[in-house]
N, C-alpha and C positions, 0 to 999 in steps of 0.2 A: 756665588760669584766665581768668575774664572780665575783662579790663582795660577803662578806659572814658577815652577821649581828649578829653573835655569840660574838661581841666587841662591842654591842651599848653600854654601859655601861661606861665600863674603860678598855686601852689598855696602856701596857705598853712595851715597848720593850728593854731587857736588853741587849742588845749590842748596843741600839741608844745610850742607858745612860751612855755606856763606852766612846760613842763617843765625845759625850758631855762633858764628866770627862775630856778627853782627850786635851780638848780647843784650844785657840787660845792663841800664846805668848802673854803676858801682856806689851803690849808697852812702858808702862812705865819701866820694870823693862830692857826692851832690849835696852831701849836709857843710859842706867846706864852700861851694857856689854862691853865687848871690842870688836873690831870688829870681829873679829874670834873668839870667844865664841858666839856672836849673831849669824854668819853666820851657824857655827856651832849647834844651838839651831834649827834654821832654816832649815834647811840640816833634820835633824834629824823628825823637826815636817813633812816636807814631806813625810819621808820614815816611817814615822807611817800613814800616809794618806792609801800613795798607799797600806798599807799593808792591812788597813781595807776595803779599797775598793775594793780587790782583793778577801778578804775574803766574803764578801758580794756578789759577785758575782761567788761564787761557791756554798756557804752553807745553810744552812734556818735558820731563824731568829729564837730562843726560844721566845714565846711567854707568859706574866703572863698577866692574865685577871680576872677580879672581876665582878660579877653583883646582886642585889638580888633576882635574878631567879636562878643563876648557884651557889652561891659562888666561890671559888678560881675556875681558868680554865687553865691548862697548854696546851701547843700545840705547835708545827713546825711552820713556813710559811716559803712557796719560790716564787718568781716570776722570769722567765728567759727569754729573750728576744732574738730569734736566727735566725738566716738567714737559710731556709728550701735548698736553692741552690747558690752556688758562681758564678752561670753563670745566674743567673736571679740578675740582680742591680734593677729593676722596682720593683719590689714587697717590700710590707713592710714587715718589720721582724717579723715573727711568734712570739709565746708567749705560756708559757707555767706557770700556777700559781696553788697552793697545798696550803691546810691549813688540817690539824689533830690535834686533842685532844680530853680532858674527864677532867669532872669537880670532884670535892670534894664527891657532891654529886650524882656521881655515872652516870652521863650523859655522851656522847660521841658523835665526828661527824666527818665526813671526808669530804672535798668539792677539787673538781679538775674542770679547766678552763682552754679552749685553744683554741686559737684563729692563723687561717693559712691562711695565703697568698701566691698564688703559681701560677704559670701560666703567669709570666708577670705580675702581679699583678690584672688578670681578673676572678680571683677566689679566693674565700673566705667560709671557716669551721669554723665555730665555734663549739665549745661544753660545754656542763656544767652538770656536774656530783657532786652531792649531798646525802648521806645519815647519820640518826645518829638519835639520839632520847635528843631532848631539848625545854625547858617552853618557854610559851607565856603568853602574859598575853591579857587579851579580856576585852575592855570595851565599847563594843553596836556597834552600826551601824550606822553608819550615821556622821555628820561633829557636832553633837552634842556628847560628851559622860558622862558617869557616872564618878560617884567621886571614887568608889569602881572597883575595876577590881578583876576577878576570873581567875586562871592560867589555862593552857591548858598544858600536855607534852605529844608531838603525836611523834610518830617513823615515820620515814621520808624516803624515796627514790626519788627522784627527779633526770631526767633528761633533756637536754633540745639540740637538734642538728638543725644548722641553714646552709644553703649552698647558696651563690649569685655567680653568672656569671654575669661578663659584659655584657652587648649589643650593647653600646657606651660607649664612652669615659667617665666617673666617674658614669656613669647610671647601678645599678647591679639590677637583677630582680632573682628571688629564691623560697626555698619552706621549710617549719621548719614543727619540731614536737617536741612537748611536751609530756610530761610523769610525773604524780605524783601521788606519793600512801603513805597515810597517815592510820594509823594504832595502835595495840595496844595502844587508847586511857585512856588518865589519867587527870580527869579532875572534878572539884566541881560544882555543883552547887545550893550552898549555896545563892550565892549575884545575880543569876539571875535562877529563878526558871521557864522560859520560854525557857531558852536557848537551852532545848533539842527539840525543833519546829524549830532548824534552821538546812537551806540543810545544809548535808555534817559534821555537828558538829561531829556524831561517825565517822570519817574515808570515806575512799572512793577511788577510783582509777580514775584520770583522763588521758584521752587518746587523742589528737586531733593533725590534722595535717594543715597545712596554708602555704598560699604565704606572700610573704614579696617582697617589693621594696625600693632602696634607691638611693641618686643622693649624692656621697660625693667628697667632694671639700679640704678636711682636705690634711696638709702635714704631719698629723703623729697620727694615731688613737690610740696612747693611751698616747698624751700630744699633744694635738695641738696647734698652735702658729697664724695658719691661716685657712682662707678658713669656708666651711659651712658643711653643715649634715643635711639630711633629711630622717627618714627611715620611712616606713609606716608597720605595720605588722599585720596580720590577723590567727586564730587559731579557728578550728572547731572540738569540740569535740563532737564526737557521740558514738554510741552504735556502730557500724561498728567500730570503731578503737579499741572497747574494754572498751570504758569507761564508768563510771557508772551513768557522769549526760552530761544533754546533755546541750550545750551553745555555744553561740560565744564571740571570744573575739578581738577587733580592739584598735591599740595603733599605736601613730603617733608620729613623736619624733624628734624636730625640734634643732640643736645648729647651732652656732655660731663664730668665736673667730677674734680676729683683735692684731693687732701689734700697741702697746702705745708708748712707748718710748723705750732704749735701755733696751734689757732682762726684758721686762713686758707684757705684754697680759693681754686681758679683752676679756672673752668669756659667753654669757647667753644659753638658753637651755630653750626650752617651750615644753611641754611634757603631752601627754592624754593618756588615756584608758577608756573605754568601754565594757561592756558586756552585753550579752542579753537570753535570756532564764533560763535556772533553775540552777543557778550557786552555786557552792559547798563555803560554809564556809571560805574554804582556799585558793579559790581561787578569791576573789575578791579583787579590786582595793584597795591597801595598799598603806598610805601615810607615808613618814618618809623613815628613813632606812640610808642606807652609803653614797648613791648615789645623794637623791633626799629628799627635806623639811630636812635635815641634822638638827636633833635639836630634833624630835621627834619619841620616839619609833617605828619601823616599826609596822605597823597595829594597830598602836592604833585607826586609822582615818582610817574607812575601809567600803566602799559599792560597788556599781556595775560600778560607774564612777569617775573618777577622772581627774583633770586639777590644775597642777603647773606650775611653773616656779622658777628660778634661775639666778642668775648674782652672778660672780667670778674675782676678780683678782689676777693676780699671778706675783710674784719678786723675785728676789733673796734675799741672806742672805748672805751666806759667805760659802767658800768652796762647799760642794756637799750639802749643804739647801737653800732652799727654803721658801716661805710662802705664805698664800694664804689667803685674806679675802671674803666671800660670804655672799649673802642674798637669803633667798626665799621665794615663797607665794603660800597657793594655797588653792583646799579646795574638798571634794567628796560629791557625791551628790547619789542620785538612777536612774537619769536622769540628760542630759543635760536641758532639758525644769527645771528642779526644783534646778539646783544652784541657790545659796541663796550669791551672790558676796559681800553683804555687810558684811558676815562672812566670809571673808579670814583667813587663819591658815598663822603666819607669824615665819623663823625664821632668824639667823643670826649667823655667828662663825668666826672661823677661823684656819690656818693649816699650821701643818708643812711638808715640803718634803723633800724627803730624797733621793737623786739622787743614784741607783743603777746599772744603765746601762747608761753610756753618749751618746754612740756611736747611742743606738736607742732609747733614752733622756726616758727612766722609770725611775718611784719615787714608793716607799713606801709612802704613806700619813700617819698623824695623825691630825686629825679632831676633834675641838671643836664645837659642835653645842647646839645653844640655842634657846629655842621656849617656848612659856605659861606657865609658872611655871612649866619648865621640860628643862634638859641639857642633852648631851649625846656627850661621848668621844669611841673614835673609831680608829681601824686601819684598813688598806685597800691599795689596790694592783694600781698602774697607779693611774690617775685622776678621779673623780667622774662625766665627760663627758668630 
């Protein structure tokens, strides 16, 4: 699914906060009631439920978000979970997820995501659509970095379309293409006076096209409960597609998940990538983000390989919440042959969910993550694997 790291910072969502306000009766004060004032009380806390759940499932969330890259950030979010046909029961339910805004300081971004299952469930589209212009901040290469970082703010278009067919039963075999063009660079280099010797720093247009294969065993890909996940994916960017630096790129992507006790699941996720030839700036292997090492900036930890992993468990709360504690590890390298395992990057957090679709079990997340003298609060769309 499309995740969007424009919330690494602080994510606030002002209709959770209603919800929230809105609580649960104080049992103390309902054992003091008469019974038909409590039932009554009762009755009524329902019919504010269903109302906000109903609302929640047609509207898009207002968004307030803080970072010291963007200052204040306002925006939409929606995520919608739908059956593509009523005479196909096999297939999972399609998906459709939007986030818009523009910051204080004069930034803006658009991201769309969508995810279709159709054919019996022997065919699968994804897509991922991205443009907008917002800071990064850069500090070196490698699983080593500096104390100082220098920001980057590149104008962005990003897309990304993925198609699997069955061939057996949970086995889908396919072909993806990428597309990213980065642009009207805005950028110091003040605190690293070499930095303009790396591919791709001014901008650039990447083009490539790749097979992908996957065997999944999931009863529900975007909260699963059971079953496994394995997808392998391949991306060859050349001068024949249009692009401006040429490289490969291979990412393999292994989860998990198992059934604990009543309403809890424990699922981990072990997860590489690879690249090889003359690979652009922006497109190397980024560690951190919404999804993965959740605790640390995306790209703070950035070279041409990367290898983490993670383990999650998830419970309920009360009514449509959830919670989720997670750990992760991992670390990038310039090569496989040069990880350095005795420097693992380590972090740890934890989350709330926010059930918006029961029927085909989606959540809103809010995600605390914590790693090396660095935290990061987040929202985000389904589960983070």
């Amino acid at each position: 699914m499309a995740q969007f790291n424009f919330f690494r910072i602080f994510s606030l969502s002002l209709w959770l906060g209603l919800i929230l306000m809105v609580g649960l009766p104080n049992s103390s004060d309902a054992q003091i009631l008469p019974k038909n004032k409590r039932d009554s009380l009762i009755q009524g806390f329902i019919r504010v439920n269903n109302k906000i759940y109903k609302i929640m499932m047609v509207y898009p969330a207002p968004i307030v978000t803080y970072s010291t890259e963007t200052s204040w950030v306002f925006g939409l979010a929606k995520f919608q979970a739908f059956r593509l046909s009523k005479k196909d029961s096999l297939s999972h339910a399609a998906s459709i997820n939007g986030i818009a805004g523009f910051s204080l300081n004069g930034q803006a971004f658009l991201g769309i995501g969508s995810s279709l299952f159709f054919g019996q469930n022997k065919n699968r589209l994804q897509f991922e659509f991205s443009l907008g212009q917002f800071p990064e901040d850069f500090y070196g290469i490698g699983n080593e970095i500096v104390k100082n970082s220098f920001k980057v703010t590149p104008s962005y278009l990003k897309t990304k379309l993925i198609y699997q067919h069955q061939i057996i039963k949970h086995v889908f075999l396919g072909l993806n293409y990428n597309y990213s063009n980065y642009f009207d660079m805005k950028y110091e280099y003040e605190t690293f006076p070499e930095t303009h010797k790396l591919t791709g720093i001014d901008g650039g247009l990447n083009s490539g096209f790749g097979f992908n294969a996957s065997i999944d065993f999931r009863d529900n890909p975007y909260n699963a409960h059971k079953g496994y996940y394995l997808n392998f994916e391949s991306a060859y960017f050349t001068k024949y597609f249009g692009s401006d630096f040429v490289f490969n790129r291979y990412t393999l992507d292994f989860r998990q998940f198992f059934h604990v006790v009543r309403n809890q699941y424990f699922g981990y996720q072990i997860y590489t990538r690879t690249h090889l030839g003359n690979v652009p700036f922006y497109s190397l292997s980024f560690m951190g983000g919404t999804n993965r090492m959740r605790g640390y900036y995306e790209g703070k930890y950035r070279d041409k390989s990367i290898l983490d992993s993670q383990v999650e468990y998830r419970f309920p709360l009360f009514w449509l919440l959830g919670g989720v504690v997670f750990a992760s590890s991992g670390l990038v390298s310039e090569s496989y042959e040069t990880m350095d395992f005795d420097n693992l990057r380590t972090t740890a957090g934890l989350g709330i969910r926010l059930t918006v679709d029961q029927k085909n079990r989606t959540n809103i997340r809010f995600d605390a993550g914590f790693g090396k003298n660095t935290y990061i609060l987040f929202f985000g769309f389904s589960e983070a694997f």
